[in-house]
C-alpha positions in Angstrom: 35.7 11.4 -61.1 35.8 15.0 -59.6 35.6 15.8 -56.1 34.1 18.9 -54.4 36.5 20.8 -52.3 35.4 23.8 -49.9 37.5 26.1 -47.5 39.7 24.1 -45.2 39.7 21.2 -47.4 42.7 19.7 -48.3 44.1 19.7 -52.0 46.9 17.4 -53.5 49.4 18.8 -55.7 48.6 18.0 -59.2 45.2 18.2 -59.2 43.1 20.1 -61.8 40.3 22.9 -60.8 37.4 21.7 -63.2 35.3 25.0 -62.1 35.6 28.1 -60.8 38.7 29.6 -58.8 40.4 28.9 -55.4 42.8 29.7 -53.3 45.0 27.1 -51.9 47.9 27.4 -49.1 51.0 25.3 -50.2 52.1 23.0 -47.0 54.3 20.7 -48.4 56.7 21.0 -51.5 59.2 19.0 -53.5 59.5 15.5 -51.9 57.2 16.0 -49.1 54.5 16.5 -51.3 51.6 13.5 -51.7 52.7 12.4 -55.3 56.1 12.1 -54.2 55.8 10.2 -51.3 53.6 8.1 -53.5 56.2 7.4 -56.0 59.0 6.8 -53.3 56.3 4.1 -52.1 55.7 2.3 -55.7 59.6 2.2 -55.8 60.7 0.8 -52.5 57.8 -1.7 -53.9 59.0 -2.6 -56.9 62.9 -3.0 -55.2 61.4 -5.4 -52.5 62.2 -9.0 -53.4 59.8 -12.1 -52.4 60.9 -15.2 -51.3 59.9 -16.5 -54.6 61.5 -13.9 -56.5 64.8 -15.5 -54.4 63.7 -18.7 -55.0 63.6 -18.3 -58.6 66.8 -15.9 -59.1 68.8 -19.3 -57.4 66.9 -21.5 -59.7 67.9 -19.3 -63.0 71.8 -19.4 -61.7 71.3 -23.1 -61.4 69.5 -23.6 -64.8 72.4 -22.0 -66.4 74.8 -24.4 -65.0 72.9 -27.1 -66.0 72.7 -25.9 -69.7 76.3 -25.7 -69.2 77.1 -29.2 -68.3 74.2 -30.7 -70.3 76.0 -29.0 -73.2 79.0 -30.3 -72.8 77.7 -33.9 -72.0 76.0 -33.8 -75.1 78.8 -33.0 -77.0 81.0 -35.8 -75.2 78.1 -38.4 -75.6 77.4 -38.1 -79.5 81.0 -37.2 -79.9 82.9 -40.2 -78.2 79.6 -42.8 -77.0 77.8 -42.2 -80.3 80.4 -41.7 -82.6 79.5 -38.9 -84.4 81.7 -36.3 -86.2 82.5 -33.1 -84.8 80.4 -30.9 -86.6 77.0 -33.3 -85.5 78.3 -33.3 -81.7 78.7 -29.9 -81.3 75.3 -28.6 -83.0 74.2 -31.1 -80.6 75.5 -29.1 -77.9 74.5 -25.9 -79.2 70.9 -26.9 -79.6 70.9 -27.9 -75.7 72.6 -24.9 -74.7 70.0 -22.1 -76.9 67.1 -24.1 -76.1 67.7 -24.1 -72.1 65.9 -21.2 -71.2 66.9 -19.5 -67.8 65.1 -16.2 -69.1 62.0 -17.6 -68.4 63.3 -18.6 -65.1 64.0 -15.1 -64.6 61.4 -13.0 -65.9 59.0 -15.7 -64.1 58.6 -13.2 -60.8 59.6 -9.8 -62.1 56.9 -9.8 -64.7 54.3 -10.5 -62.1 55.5 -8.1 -59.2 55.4 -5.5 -61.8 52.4 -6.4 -62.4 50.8 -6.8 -59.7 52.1 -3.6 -57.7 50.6 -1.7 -61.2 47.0 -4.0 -59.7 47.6 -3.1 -56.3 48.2 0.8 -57.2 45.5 1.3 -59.2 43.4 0.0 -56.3 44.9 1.9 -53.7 47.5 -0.9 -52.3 51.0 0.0 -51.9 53.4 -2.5 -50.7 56.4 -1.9 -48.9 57.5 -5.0 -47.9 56.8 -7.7 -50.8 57.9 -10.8 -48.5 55.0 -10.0 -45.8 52.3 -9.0 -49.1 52.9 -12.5 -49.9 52.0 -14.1 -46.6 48.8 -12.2 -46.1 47.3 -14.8 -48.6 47.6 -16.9 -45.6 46.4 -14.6 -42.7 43.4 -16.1 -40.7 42.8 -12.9 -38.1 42.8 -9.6 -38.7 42.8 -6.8 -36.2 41.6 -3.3 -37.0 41.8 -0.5 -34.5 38.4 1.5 -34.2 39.2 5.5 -34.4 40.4 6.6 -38.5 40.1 2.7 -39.4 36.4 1.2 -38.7 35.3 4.9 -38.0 35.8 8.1 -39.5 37.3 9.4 -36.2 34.6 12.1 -35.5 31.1 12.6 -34.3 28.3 13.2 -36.3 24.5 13.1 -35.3 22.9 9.7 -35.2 19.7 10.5 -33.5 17.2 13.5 -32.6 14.4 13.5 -30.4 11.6 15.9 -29.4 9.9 16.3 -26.3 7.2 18.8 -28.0 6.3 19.9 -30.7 9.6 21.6 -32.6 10.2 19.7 -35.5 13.1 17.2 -35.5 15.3 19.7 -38.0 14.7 22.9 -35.6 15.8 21.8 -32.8 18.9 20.7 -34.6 19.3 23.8 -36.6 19.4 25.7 -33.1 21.7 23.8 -31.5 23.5 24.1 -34.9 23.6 27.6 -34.3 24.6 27.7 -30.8 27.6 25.2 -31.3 28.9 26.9 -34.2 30.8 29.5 -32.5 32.4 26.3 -30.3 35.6 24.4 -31.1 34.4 21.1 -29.2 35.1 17.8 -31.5 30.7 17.3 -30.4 30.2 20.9 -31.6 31.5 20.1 -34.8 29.4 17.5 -35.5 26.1 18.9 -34.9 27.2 21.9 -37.0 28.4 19.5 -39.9 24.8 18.2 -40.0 23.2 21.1 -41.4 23.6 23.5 -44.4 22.6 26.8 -42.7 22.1 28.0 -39.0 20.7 31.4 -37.2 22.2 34.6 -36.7 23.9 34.3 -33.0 24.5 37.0 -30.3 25.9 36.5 -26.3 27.7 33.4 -27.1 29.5 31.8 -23.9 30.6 28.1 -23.0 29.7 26.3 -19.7 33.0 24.9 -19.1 32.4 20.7 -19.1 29.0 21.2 -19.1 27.8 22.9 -22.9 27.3 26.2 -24.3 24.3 29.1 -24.2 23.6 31.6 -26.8 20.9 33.8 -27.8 19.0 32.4 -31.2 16.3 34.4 -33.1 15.7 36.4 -29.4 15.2 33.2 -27.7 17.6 31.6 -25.1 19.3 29.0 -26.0 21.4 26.3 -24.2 22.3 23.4 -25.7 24.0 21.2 -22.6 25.4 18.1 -21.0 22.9 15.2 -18.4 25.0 16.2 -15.8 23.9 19.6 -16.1 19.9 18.8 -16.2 21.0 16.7 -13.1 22.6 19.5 -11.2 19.5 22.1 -12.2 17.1 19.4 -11.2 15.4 19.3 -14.7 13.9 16.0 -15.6 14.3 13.7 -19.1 13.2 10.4 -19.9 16.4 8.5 -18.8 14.9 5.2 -20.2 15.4 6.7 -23.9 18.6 8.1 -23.2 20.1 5.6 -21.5 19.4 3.2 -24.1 21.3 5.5 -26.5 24.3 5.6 -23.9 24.4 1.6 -23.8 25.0 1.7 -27.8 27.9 4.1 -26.8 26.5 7.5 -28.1 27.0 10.9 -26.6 24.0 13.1 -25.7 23.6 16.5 -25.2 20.4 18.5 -24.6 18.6 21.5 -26.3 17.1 23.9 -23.5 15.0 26.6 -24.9 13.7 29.6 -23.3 14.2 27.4 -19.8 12.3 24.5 -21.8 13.7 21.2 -23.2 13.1 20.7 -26.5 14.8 17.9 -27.4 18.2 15.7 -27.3 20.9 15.0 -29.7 22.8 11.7 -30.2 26.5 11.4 -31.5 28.7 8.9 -32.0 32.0 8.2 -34.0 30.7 7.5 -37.0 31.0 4.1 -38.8 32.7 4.2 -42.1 30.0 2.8 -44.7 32.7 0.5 -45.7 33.4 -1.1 -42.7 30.1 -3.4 -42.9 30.5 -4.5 -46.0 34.6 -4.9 -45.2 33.6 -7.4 -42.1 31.1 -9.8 -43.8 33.1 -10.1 -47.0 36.1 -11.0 -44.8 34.3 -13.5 -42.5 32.4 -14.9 -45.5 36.5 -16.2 -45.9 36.7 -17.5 -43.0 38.9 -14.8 -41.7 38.6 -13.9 -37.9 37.8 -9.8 -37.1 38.9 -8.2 -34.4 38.7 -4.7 -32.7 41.2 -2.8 -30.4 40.4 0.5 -29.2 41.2 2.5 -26.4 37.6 3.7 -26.2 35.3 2.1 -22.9 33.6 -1.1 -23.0 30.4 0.3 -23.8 31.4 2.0 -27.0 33.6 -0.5 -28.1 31.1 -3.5 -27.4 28.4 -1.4 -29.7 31.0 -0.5 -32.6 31.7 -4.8 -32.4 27.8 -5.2 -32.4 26.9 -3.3 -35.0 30.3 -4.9 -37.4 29.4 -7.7 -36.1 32.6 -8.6 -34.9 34.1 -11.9 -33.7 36.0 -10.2 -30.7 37.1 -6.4 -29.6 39.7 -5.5 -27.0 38.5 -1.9 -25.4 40.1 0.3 -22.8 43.5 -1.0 -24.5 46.5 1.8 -23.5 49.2 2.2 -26.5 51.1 0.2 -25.2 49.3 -2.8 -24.8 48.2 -3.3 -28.2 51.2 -5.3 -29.3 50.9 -7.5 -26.3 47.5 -8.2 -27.6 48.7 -8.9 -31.1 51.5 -10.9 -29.5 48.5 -12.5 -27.5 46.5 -13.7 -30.6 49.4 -14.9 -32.7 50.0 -17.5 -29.7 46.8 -18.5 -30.1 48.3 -20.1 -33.8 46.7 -17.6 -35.3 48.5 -15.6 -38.4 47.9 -11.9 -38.0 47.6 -8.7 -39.7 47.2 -5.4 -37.8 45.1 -2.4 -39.4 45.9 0.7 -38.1 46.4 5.0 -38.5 48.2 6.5 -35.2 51.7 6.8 -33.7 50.3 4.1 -30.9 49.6 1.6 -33.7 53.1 1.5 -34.7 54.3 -1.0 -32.2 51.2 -3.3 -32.8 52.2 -3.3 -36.8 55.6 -4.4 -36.6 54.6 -6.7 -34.4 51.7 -8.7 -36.7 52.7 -11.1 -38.9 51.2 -7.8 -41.9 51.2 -4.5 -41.1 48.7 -2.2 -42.4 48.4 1.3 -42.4 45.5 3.4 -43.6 46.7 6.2 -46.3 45.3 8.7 -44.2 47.3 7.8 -41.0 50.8 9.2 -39.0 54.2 9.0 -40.6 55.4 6.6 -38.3 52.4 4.3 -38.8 52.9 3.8 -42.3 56.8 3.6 -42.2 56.1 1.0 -39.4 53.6 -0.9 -41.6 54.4 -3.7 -44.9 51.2 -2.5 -46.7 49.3 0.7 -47.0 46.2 1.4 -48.1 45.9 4.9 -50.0 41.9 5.3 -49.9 42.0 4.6 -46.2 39.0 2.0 -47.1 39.1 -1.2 -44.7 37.0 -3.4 -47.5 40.7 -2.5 -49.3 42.0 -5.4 -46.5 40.2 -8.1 -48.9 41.4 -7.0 -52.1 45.1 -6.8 -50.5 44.3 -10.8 -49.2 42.8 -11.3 -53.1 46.0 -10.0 -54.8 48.2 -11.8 -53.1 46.7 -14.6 -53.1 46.2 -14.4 -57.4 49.5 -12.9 -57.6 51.0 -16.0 -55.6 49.0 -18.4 -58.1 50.6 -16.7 -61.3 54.4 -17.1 -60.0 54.1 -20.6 -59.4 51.9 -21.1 -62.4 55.2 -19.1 -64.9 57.5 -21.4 -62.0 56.1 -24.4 -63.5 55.9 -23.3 -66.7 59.5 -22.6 -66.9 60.7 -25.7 -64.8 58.2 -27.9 -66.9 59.5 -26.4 -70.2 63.2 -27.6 -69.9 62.8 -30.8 -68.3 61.4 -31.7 -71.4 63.2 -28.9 -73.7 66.7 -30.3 -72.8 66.3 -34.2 -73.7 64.6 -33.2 -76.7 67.3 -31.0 -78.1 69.9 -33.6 -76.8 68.5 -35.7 -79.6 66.9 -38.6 -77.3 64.5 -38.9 -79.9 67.4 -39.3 -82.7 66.1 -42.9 -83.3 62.4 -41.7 -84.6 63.8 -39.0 -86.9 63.4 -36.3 -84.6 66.1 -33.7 -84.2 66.1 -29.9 -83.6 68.3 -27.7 -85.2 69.9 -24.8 -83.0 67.7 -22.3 -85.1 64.7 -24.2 -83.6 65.9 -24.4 -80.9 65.9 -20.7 -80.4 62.5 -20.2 -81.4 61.3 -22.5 -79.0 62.9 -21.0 -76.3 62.0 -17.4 -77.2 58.6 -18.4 -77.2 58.8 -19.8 -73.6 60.0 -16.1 -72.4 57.0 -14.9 -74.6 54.0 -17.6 -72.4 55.6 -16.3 -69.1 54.9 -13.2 -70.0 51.5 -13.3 -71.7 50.7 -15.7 -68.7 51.7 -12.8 -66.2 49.5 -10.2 -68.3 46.3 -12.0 -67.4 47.1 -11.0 -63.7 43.5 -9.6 -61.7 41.1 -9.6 -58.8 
């Protein structure tokens, strides 16, 4: 699907312009660049073994010892006990040996962690450490940290109001136009909500208190409530006050010495993130929040995401105490997070995961990574490991199940009723096991 990219956007290596032409500044090359870090990523998570990939390699060694001494029992049995010539024992032998199948023992796990990292690529999931992508089946809480992970991790405008009669879109369009020429993290977000602004002239910042700037020959300030407070200029403080409880910021537009109106931002939500919580509650999967944002904002991110609990005013280094805090509570935990003060809190949680577009050290810190940076991504990591659990015990079984009965058989226990394989049979029947393992992995999905 193509994606619109204007200035200051940022472009991975590979991709194809559809339309037009552009002009893009190369930051990263060779192995630094996205694709190759993504590669490195599939690789380390194709080399990391599960426990049931160990399980099985020590069940294959074992099967072949057993087809080993089965053999030669076999042979000693119809040879000696039985009485049978040479030629009978030993095709005996052979039959048990072909028709013991450790490759189906062996290619139980590899074909489904192929597999399923192919699943979990395609979907964004990259898993670094196979043995703790296996245990999130099991993980009952998980804890997201707010900024880059529930939220987008900047402002953007989440409520106007007028006191006269300028239209909504005006007064934002001149405050638009005002704040365009300032580098504040609030400036930017009032400019991002509009497509075009007014000429400006006589631009200057209020230091901590807003900007002023003349717009269209008018006088324009666009300011902080400590500022009305210090000039003595009154607002209904009911209204904004009640937007300050949900944990938005406001700042006021002043024009020509009269106020026109205010402005509400907040960090915004990720759409995702709604969705994300009630499909993971709906399993009966505890959400958290940490952030090191105050209690007010915190409390009305958790509101709105309907959270079961949130931790705010949390320092860096208290967030793997608090991880440390719920996992004592019985609880199996995995730890969402993006920045270099999430890193501790990762290793610490039972899963670590670290949104794509997160620090270095947070995703070398973390066992899973999600590439779209999408917290509803949580689930289907929970989902395919939970399927991709189901399928290697379901080949497990398979390949157990298929020699306990494979080996009597070709023993010739059923000699008496005229049954008796032939070593040729013998191999087709255990070729065919390899083949149901590995049609049985195939049907691997979410």
């Amino acid at each position: 699907e193509p994606v619109t990219r204007t200035e200051g956007n940022e472009v991975i290596g590979g991709s194809i312009n559809g339309d037009g032409s552009l002009q893009v500044e190369v930051k990263k090359t060779g192995k630094d660049t996205f694709i190759s870090q993504l590669v490195e990523l599939v690789k380390e998570a194709q080399e990391s073994k599960s426990k049931t990939q160990n399980l099985a390699n020590r069940a294959a060694k074992w099967l072949t010892l057993i087809a080993l001494t089965a053999g030669s029992i076999t042979l000693l049995v119809w040879l000696f006990y039985m009485g049978q010539d040479f030629a009978f024992s030993i095709e005996r032998a052979v039959t048990v040996m072909v028709i013991t199948c450790p490759h189906a023992l062996g290619l139980a796990i590899p074909l489904v962690v192929a597999i399923s990292a192919s699943i979990g690529a395609t979907k964004g999931l990259l898993v670094r450490n196979r043995i703790a992508f296996e245990g999130i089946r099991d993980v009952d809480s998980v804890i997201f940290d707010k900024t880059g992970t529930l939220t987008e991790g900047k402002f953007g405008v989440t409520d106007i109001i007028t006191f006269s009669q300028m239209d909504q879109n005006e007064v934002l369009k001149y405050a638009a136009s005002v704040e365009k020429n300032s580098e504040h993290p609030l400036a930017k977000g009032i400019v991002s909500s509009v497509e075009q602004t007014y000429d400006v002239k006589d631009f200057k910042a209020l230091a901590g208190k807003g900007a002023i700037a003349n717009v269209n020959n008018k006088n324009v300030k666009i300011v902080s409530p400590g500022y009305l407070r210090e000039n003595g200029i009154e607002y209904p403080s009911e209204k904004i006050n009640s937007l300050s409880e949900q944990g938005k910021t406001v700042v006021f537009v002043i024009i020509n010495g009269q106020l026109e109106g205010a402005i509400a931002l907040a960090d915004i939500i990720r759409h995702e993130s709604k969705d994300a919580i009630r499909s993971l509650k709906s399993k009966g999967i505890e959400c958290l929040m940490i952030t090191g944002d105050n209690e007010r904002v915190a409390r009305w991110v958790a509101n709105e995401l309907e959270l079961n609990e949130h931790f705010a005013e949390v320092l860096p280094e208290e967030k793997a105490k608090i991880v440390k805090e719920i996992q004592s509570r019985g609880r199996k935990v995995a730890m969402t997070g993006d920045g270099i003060n999430d890193a501790p809190a990762l290793a610490q949680a039972d899963v670590g995961i670290a949104v794509g577009a997160g620090t270095d050290v947070a995703i070398e810190t973390a066992d899973i990574i999600l590439v779209r940076s999408n917290p509803a991504d949580v689930l289907s990591c929970i989902k395919l490991s939970g399927a991709t659990y189901r399928k290697m015990l379901q080949n497990l079984f398979w390949a157990t199940g298929y020699n306990v009965f494979a080996i009597p058989l070709a023993a010739g226990v059923l000699y008496g009723q005229g049954i008796l394989l032939s070593p040729a049979i013998g191999a087709i029947l255990m070729s065919l096991s390899t083949v149901i393992v590995a049609i049985n992995a195939k049907f691997l999905n979410i």
